[in-house]
Steps between C-alpha positions, in 0.01 A plus 500: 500500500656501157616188316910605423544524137695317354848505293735341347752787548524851674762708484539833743792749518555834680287479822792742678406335870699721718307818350216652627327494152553143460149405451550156722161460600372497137791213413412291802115557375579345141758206634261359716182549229706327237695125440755414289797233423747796434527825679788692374643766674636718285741768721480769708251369703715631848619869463842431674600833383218682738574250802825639498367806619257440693339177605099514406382123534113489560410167616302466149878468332565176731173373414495523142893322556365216691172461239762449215684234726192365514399435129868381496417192726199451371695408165459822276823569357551819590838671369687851588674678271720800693511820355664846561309589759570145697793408309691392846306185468658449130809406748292114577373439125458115475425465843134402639360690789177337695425349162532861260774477209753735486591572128652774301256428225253205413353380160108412545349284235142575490265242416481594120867447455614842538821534617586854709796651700429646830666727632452805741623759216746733663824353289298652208517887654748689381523704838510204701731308338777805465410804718411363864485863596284636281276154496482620925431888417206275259353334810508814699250708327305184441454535869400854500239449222370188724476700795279738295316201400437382860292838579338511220357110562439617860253777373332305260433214830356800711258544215434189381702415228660140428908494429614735214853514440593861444928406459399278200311760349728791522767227396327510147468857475865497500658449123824423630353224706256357201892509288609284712236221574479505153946425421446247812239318316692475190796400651350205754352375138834525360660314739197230481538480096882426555508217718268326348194543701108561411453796724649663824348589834603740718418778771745745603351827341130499655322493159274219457485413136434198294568543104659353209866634361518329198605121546499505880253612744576780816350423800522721785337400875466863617539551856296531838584873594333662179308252326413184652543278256627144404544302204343155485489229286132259495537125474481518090795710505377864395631793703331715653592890704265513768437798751392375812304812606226441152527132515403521896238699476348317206514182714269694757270596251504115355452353880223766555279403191545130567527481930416140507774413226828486567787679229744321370 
């Protein structure tokens, strides 16, 4: 059994339970391997738009629910920011439930002194924010290319493969696509610079990246359908974007070399 590893801070967005490519079991897998004093939730971790269609719940969903509760009582701070995607919960922002925050945004001081903004991101789209039509028109071919996705990771099991995601990749063929990540970006910095902060995290746009725009710093969690991925911050206060998939498997390797030692 693997020692958890230790945080100060982890902070995941965009796990979409209520989809069948949520990747749940992966989440659950890297909650209960890790520890931290703040877990941030940073939105649309329940895809209420999908479970108004149709109601798909695996008991996994409930579990991973109940594990958060859990870190809750056992005195992590844990804190959920709503976004679009579960933006009926923005309705009981300031409220507590079982222990988890409910915020419309959050500013984490790491242990260095840096001072961020966090925020799930989708005030910063364009589409979101004005279009709600066009922003749904958005999510539906999302689901087509994830459907795609979902056949293609079922061929690579049958022979062997680990977990590819084929929707990110065609997602940066796309110039359009690369346009935008690239205006969101500069305008969640933008929005950092003006209110004063060091840097800005964020999810929202399933694009793990960590990098420097000019005086502030973007940091984006990812998500658990494409990427599985969460940012983290160590008890000296550097941040770090961690996929859970590499950083698993290199935990194997590490337990296998050294059986009678125990990971940390």
């Amino acid at each position: 059994m693997l020692e958890p590893v230790k945080y100060r801070s982890i902070f995941i967005s965009d796990v979409h339970l209520g989809t069948v490519d949520s990747q749940v079991n992966l989440l659950l897998d890297f909650l209960e391997s890790t520890e931290c004093e703040s877990l941030y939730l940073v939105g649309d971790i329940i895809d209420m738009w999908k479970l108004k269609d149709a109601v798909y719940w695996p008991k996994e969903n409930s579990e991973l629910i109940n594990l958060v509760f859990r870190k809750a009582k056992r005195g992590t701070r844990v804190v959920y920011i709503p976004g679009n995607h579960d933006a009926a919960l923005r309705n009981y922002v300031g409220n507590h439930l079982n222990g988890v925050e409910l915020k419309d945004e959050d500013v984490h001081v790491t242990a260095r002194g840096q001072r961020l903004l966090v925020i799930h991101g989708d005030c910063l789209d364009e589409v979101v924010r004005n279009m709600d039509w066009l922003e749904h028109l958005g999510d539906n071919l999302y689901s087509m290319i994830m459907v795609m996705s979902r056949y293609y990771l079922y061929i690579r099991r049958l022979f062997g493969y680990s977990y590819w995601s084929f929707a990110a990749f065609i997602k940066y063929k796309f110039k359009e696509a690369v346009k935008y990540i690239e205006r969101f970006e500069s305008a969640a910095a933008r929005l950092s610079l003006e209110r004063g902060f060091d840097g800005i995290v964020c999810g929202h746009i399933h694009h793990p990246n960590k990098r420097d725009h000019g005086e502030v710093q973007y940091l984006n969690t990812g998500d658990w359908v494409e990427h599985c991925t969460a940012l983290v911050e160590d008890e000296t206060g550097q941040l770090f974007l961690i996929n859970w998939l590499e950083m698993k498997a290199m935990l194997e390797r590490e337990k296998e070399s050294f059986p009678d030692q125990r990971v940390a």
